[in-house]
C-alpha positions as CSV (number, residue, x, y, z in Angstrom):
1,X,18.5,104.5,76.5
2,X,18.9,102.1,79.4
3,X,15.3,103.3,80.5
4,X,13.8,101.8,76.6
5,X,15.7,98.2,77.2
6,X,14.1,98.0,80.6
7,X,10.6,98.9,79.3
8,X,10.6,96.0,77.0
9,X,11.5,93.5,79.5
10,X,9.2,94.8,81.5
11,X,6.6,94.1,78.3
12,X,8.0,90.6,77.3
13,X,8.1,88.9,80.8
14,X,4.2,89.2,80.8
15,X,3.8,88.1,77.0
16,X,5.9,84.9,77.6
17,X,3.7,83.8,80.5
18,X,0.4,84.1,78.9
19,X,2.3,82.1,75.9
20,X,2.9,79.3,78.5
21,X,-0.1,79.5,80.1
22,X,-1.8,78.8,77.1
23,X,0.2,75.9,76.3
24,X,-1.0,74.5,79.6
25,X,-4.6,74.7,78.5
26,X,-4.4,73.6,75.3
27,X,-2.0,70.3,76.3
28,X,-4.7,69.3,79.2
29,X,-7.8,69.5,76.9
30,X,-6.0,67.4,74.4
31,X,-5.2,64.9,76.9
32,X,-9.4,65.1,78.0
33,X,-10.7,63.8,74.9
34,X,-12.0,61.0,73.9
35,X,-10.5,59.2,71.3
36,X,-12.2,57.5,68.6
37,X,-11.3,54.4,67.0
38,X,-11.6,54.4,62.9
39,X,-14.3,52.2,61.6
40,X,-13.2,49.7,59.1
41,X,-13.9,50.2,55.5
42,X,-15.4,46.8,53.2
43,X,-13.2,45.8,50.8
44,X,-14.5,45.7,47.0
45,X,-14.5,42.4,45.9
46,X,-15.8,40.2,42.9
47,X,-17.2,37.1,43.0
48,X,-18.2,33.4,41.1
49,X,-21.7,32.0,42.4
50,X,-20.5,28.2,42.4
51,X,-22.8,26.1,40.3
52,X,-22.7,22.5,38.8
53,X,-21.4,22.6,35.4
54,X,-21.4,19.6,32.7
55,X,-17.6,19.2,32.6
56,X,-15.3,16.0,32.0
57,X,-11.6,15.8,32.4
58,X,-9.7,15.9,29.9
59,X,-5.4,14.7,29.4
60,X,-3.2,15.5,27.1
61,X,-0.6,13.4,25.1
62,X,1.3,12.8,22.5
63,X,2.4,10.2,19.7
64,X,3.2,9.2,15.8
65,X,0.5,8.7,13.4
66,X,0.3,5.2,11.8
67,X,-2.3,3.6,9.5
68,X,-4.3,1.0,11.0
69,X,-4.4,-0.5,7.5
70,X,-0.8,-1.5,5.9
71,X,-0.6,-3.5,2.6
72,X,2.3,-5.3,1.0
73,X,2.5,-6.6,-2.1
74,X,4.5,-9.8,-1.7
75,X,5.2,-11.6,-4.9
76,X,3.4,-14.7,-5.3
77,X,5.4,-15.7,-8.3
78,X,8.5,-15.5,-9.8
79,X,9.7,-14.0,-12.9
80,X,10.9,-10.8,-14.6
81,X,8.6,-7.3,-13.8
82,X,8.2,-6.5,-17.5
83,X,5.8,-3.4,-17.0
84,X,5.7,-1.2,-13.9
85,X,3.3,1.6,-13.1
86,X,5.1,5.2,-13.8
87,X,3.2,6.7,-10.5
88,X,4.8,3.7,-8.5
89,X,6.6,6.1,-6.3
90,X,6.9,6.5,-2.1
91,X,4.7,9.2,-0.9
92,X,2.3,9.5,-4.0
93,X,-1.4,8.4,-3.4
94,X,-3.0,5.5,-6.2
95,X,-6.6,4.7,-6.9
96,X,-8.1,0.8,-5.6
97,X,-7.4,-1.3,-8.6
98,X,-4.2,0.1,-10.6
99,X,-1.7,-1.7,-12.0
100,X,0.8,-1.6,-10.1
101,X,3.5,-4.1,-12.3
102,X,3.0,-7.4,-14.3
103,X,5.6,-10.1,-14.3
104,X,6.3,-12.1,-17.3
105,X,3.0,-14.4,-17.8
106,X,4.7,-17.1,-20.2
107,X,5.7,-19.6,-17.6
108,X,2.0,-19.9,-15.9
109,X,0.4,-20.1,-19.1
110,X,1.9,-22.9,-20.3
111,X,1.1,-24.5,-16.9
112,X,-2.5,-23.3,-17.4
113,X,-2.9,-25.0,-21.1
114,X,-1.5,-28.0,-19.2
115,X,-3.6,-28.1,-16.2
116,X,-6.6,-28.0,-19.1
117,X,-5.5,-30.6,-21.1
118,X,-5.4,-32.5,-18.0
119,X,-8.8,-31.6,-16.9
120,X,-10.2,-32.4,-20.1
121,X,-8.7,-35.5,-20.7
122,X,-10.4,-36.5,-17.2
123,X,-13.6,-35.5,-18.7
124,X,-12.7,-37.7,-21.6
125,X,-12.2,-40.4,-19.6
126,X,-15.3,-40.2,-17.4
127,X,-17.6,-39.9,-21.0
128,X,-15.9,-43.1,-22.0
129,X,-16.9,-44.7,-18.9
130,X,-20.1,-43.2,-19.0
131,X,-20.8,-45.4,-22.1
132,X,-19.6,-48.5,-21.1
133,X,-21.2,-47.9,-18.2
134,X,-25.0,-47.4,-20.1
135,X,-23.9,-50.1,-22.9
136,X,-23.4,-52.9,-20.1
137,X,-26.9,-51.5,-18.6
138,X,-28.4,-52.5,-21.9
139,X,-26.4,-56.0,-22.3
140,X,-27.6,-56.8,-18.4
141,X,-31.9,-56.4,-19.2
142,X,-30.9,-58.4,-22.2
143,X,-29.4,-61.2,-20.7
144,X,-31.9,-61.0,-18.0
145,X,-34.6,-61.4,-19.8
146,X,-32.1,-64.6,-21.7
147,X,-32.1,-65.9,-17.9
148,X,-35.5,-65.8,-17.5
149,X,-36.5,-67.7,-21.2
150,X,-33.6,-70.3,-20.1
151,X,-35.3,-70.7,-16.4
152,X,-39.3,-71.3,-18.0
153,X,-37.7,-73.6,-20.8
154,X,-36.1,-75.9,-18.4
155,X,-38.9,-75.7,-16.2
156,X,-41.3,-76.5,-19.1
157,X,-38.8,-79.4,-20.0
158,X,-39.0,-80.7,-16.6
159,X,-42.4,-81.2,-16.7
160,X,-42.0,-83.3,-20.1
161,X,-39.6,-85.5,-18.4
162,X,-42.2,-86.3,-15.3
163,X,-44.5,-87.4,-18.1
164,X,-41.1,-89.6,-19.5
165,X,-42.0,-87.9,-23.1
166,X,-38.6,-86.1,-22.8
167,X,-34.8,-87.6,-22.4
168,X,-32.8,-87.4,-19.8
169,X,-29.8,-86.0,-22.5
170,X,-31.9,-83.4,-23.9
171,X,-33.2,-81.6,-19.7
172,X,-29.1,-81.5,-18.3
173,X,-28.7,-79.5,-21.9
174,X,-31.5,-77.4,-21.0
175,X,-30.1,-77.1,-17.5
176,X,-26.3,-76.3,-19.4
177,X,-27.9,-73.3,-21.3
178,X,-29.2,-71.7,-18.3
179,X,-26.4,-71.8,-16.3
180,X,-24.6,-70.6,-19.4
181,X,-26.8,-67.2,-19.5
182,X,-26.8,-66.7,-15.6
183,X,-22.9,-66.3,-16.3
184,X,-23.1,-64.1,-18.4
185,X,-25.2,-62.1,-16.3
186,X,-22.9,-62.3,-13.5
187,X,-20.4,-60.9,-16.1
188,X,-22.1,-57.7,-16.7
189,X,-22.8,-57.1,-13.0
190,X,-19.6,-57.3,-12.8
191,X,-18.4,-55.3,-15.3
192,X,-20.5,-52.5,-14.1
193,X,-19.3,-52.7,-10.5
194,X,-15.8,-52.3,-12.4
195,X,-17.2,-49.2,-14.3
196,X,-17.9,-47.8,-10.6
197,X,-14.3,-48.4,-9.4
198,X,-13.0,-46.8,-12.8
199,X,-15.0,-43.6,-12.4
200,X,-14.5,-43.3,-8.8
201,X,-10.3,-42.8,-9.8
202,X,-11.4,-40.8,-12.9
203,X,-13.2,-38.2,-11.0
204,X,-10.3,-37.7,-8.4
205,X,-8.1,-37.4,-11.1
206,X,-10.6,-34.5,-12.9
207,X,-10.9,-33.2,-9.1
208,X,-7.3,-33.0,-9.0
209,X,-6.9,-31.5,-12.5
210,X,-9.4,-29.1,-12.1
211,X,-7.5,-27.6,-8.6
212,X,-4.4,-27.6,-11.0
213,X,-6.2,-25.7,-13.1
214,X,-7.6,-23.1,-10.9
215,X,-4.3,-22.9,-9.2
216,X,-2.5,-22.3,-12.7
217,X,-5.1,-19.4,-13.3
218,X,-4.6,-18.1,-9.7
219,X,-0.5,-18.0,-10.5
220,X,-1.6,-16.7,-13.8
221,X,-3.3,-13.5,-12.3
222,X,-1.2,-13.0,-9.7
223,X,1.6,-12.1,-12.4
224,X,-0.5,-8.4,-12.6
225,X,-0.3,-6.8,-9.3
226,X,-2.8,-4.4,-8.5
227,X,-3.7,-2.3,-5.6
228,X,-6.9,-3.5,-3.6
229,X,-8.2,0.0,-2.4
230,X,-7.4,3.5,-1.9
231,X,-3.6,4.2,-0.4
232,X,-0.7,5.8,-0.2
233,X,2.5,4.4,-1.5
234,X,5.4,4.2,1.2
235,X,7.8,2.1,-0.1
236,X,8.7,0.4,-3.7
237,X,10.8,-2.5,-4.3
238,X,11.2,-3.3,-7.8
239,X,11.9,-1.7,-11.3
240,X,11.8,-3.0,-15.0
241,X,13.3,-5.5,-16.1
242,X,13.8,-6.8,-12.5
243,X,14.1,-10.9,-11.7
244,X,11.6,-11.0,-8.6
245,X,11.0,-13.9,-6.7
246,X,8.5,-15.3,-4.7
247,X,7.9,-14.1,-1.0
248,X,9.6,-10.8,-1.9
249,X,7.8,-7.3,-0.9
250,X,7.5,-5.7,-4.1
251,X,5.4,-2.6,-2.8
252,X,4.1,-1.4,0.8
253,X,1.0,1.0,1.2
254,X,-1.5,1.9,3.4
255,X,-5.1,2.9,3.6
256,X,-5.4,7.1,4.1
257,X,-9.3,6.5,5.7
258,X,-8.7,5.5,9.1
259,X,-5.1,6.6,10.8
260,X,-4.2,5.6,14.5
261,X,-2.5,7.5,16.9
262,X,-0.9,5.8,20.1
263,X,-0.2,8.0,22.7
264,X,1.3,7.8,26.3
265,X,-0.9,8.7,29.6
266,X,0.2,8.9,33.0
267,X,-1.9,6.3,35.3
268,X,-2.8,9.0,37.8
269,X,-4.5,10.5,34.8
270,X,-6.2,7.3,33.6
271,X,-7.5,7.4,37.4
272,X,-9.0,10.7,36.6
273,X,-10.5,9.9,33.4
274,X,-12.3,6.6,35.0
275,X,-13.3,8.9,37.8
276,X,-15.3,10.9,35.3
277,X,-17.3,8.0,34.4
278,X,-20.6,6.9,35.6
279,X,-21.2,5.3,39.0
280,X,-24.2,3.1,37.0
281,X,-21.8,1.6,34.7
282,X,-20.2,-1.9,35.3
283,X,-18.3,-3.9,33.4
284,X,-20.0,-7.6,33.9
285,X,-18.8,-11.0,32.6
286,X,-19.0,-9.8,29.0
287,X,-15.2,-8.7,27.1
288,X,-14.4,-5.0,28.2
289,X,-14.5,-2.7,25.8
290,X,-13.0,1.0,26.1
291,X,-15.1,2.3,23.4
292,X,-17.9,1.7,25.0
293,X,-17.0,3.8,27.9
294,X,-18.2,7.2,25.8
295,X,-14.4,8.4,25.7
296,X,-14.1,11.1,23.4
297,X,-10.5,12.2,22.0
298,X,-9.8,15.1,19.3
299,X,-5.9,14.7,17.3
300,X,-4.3,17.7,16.5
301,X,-1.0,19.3,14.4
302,X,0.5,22.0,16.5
303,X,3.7,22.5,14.8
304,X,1.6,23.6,11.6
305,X,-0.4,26.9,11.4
306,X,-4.0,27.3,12.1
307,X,-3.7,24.1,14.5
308,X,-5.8,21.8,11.9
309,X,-8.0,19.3,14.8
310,X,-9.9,16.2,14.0
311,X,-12.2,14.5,16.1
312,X,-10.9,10.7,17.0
313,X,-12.3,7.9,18.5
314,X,-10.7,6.0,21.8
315,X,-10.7,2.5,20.4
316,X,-8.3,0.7,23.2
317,X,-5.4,0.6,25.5
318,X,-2.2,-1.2,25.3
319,X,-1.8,-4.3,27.3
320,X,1.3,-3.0,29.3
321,X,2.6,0.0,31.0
322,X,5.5,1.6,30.2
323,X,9.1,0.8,31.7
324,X,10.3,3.9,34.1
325,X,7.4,6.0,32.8
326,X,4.1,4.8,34.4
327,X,2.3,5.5,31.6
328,X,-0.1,3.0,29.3
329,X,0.0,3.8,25.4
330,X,-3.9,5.0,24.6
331,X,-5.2,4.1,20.8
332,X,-7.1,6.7,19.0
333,X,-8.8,6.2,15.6
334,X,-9.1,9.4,13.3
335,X,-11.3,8.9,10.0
336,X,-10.1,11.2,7.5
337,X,-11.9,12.4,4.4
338,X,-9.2,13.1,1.4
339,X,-11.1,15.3,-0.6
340,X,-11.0,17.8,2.8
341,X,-7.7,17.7,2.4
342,X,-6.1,21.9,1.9
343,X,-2.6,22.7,1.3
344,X,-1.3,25.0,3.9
345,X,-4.4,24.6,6.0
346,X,-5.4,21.2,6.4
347,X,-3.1,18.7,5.5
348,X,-3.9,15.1,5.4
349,X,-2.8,13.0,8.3
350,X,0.3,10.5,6.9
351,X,2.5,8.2,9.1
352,X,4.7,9.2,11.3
353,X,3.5,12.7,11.7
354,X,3.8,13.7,15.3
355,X,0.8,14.5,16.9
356,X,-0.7,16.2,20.1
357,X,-4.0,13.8,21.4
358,X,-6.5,15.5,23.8
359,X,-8.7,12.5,25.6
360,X,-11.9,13.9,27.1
361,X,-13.9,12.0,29.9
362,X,-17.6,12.1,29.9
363,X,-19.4,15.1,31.5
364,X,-20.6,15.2,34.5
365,X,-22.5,17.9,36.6
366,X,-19.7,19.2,39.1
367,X,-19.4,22.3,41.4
368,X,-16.9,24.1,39.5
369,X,-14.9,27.3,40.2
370,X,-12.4,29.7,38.5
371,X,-8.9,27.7,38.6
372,X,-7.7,31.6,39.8
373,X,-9.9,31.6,42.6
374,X,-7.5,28.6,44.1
375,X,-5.1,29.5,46.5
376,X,-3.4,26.2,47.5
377,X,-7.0,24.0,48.3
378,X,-8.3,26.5,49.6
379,X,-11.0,28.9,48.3
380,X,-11.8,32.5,49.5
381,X,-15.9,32.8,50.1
382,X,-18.2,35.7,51.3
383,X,-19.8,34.6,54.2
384,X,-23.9,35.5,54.8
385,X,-22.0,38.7,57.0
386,X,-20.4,40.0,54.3
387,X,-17.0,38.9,55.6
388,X,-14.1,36.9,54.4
389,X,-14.4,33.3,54.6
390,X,-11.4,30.5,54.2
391,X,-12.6,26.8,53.2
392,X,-10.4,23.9,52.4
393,X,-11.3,22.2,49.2
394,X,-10.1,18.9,47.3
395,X,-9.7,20.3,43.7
396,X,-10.8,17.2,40.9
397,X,-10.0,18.2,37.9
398,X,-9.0,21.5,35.9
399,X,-10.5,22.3,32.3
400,X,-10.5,25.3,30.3
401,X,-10.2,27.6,33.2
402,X,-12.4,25.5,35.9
403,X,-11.8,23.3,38.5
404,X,-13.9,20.9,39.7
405,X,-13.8,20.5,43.4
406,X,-15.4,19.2,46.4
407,X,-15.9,20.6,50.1
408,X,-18.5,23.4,48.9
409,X,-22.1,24.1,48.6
410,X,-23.8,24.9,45.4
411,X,-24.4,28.9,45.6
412,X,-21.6,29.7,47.7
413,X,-19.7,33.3,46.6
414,X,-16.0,32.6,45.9
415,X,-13.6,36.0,46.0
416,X,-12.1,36.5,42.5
417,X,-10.6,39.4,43.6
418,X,-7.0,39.6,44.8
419,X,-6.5,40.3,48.5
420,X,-3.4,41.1,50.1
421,X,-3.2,40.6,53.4
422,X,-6.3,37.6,53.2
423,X,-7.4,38.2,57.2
424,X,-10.7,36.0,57.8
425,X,-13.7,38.3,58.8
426,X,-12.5,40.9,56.8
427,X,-15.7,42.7,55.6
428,X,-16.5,42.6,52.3
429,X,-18.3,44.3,49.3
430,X,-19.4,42.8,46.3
431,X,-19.3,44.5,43.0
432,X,-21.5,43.3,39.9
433,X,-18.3,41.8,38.1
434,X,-19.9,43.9,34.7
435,X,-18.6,47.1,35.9
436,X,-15.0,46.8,35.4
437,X,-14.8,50.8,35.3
438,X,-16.5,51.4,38.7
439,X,-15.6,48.4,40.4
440,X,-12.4,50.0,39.7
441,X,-13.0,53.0,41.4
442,X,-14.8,51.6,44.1
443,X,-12.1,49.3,44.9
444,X,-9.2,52.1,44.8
445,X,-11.7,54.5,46.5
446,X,-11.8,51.5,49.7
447,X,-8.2,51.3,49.4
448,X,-7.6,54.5,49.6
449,X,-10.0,54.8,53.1
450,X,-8.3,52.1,54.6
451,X,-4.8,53.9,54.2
452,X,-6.6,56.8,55.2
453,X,-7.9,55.2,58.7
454,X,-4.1,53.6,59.3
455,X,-2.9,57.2,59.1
């Protein structure tokens, strides 16, 4: 027995040295070799191709429809409303010309009939006048031509008495009868240039009668008050049988065609708007005018369904800025058409609504990017190496998903693509952005290499 235990030491003394010998061998030919540093795999990225792009800022605010045309029916005269329009309510719509109310008529008729009578007793007046006038007319050729007789008889007699074959008694009786008819010719001139005088007053006092008159009919029809055009009623102040006077508002309206919406803009956004504009324009000597700047502007309802839009018009801005807000109030003018008008869907646009105004600048040709593709003013390009790129960049403007900005070239290749960590000279790999399936797989296929070579 003892001579089996000391055969297998005998056996496993030599077995445990070759075991250790081999360890030897194998640890100094792994300390030999070379070792090889793992290339670095291209990360899949997509990319934009910057171009220039017709864009224009565009800010957003907000404000309360108004109409830009209000009416009120202010009585003119007074009296008792003794018929008023049924429809005359607040908030239902009346056609240009109804009746609105009539007020008792009695009063300016009689001061009507009298303003006539007075008007044509001046026409009396003046006819009368008119006949003297052509009566003394006649009288004066008459007793011209009795002048004229008188003045060749005493010059006739004259001549007699040089010859002494007429009296002394009988020429001064001539000369008597002449100066007899020259008075009465001086009479009628007279009279006529009295005539003049008369008519003179009698046609002021027709001018002033006739005013009376037109006046009396003015009063007359302003007892029926109508509605000059198109509009919504808004307010109603007066019922049946009601004692109105004059200078009271009776009714208030306003026009449906043309609404106004004023709504507040910062100034930093006003500096962007005017930044959009072109560098040819100036404003001159003439008046400025906003609406000549091409501003466009579109008014919408969001707190309604389907998010009814209409397209507006910038017309002006207010004169002052805001206290504590730095913002200037911006005009809009929307033209409505009523018979577009669908309940649910579109409604009409009525004061006071509150209402969401998008101003839009006029487009320009910028280099434009995805707004994503910012990360803090800077941009992520793929150099002509294929390799990761970091560029500063002063962003303009953002709309619908661009941003305008400046610091780039046209044509340059801006990562889309997420990176985590962003290292600059990172290679890169661009994938045709309409493959989303294998750009997929090619970008989890990199990622999974790269883990691969940390390992």
């Amino acid at each position: 027995m003892l001579s089996n235990l000391s055969k297998r030491k005998w056996i496993f003394f030599p077995l445990a040295l070759l075991g250790a010998a081999v360890l030897v061998v194998a640890v100094k030919a792994k300390r030999g070799a070379a070792i090889r540093p793992a290339e670095p795999v291209a990360v899949a990225v997509q990319v934009h191709t910057v171009e220039r792009t017709a864009i224009a800022p565009e800010v957003v605010g907000y404000g309360r429809v108004r109409p830009k045309v209000s009416w009120e029916a202010v009585a003119e005269v007074s009296g008792q409303v003794i018929a008023r329009n049924p429809r005359l309510e607040a908030g239902r719509t009346l056609r240009a010309g109804d009746v609105l109310a009539r007020i008792d008529p009695l009063e300016y008729q009689l001061k009507q009939a009298q303003a006539e009578a007075d008007l044509a007793s001046a026409d009396g007046d003046l006819l009368r006048l008119d006949a003297r006038r052509e009566n003394a007319v006649g009288n004066r050729e008459i007793q011209d031509r009795q002048v004229a007789l008188a003045a060749k008889e005493l010059k006739r007699m004259e001549s007699l008495f040089g010859q002494k074959a007429l009296s002394q008694s009988a020429l001064e009786q001539q000369r008597s009868t002449l100066l007899a008819q020259q008075q009465k010719l001086a009479e009628i001139d007279n009279e006529l240039r009295l005539i003049d005088a008369d008519r003179a007053v009698s046609e002021a006092k027709k001018r002033i009668a006739a005013a009376k008159a037109d006046d009396a009919r003015r009063l007359l029809e302003k007892t029926v008050i109508t509605l000059p055009f198109d509009a919504r009623i808004s307010e109603v102040n007066l019922e049946q049988d009601q004692v109105v006077k004059a200078g009271e508002v009776l009714v208030r309206a306003y026009r449906m065609e043309v609404m106004e919406v004023e709504s507040q803009v910062a100034l930093h956004e006003m500096r962007r708007l005017g930044r959009s504009l072109p560098g040819e324009f100036r404003l001159g000597s003439r008046p400025f005018e906003i609406g000549e700047l091409g501003l466009t502007a579109t008014v919408a309802l969001n707190l309604l369904g389907g998010n009814p839009q209409w397209p507006a018009r910038v017309t002006r801005v207010r004169e002052t800025v805001a206290d504590g807000e730095g913002s200037v109030g911006v005009v809009v003018e929307v033209e409505q058409k009523i018979d577009e008008v669908t309940p649910g869907k579109r409604p009409p646009l009525i004061n006071g609504m509150f209402a969401e105004v998008h101003i839009r600048g006029v487009p320009q040709p910028l280099l434009t990017v995805p707004v994503a593709a910012l990360h803090g003013g800077q941009l992520y390009l793929v150099d002509g190496e294929e390799r990761l790129k970091v560029v500063p960049v002063s962003e303009r403007f953002e709309r619908d998903g661009l941003a305008a900005v400046e610091g780039i070239e046209e044509g340059a290749r801006v990562v889309t693509t997420a990176l985590d960590p962003v290292v600059p000279g990172t290679p890169l790999r661009v994938v045709l952005p309409d493959n989303g399936a294998d750009n997929a797989e090619d970008a989890k296929s990199a990622e999974n290499a790269e883990k691969k070579n940390e390992h």
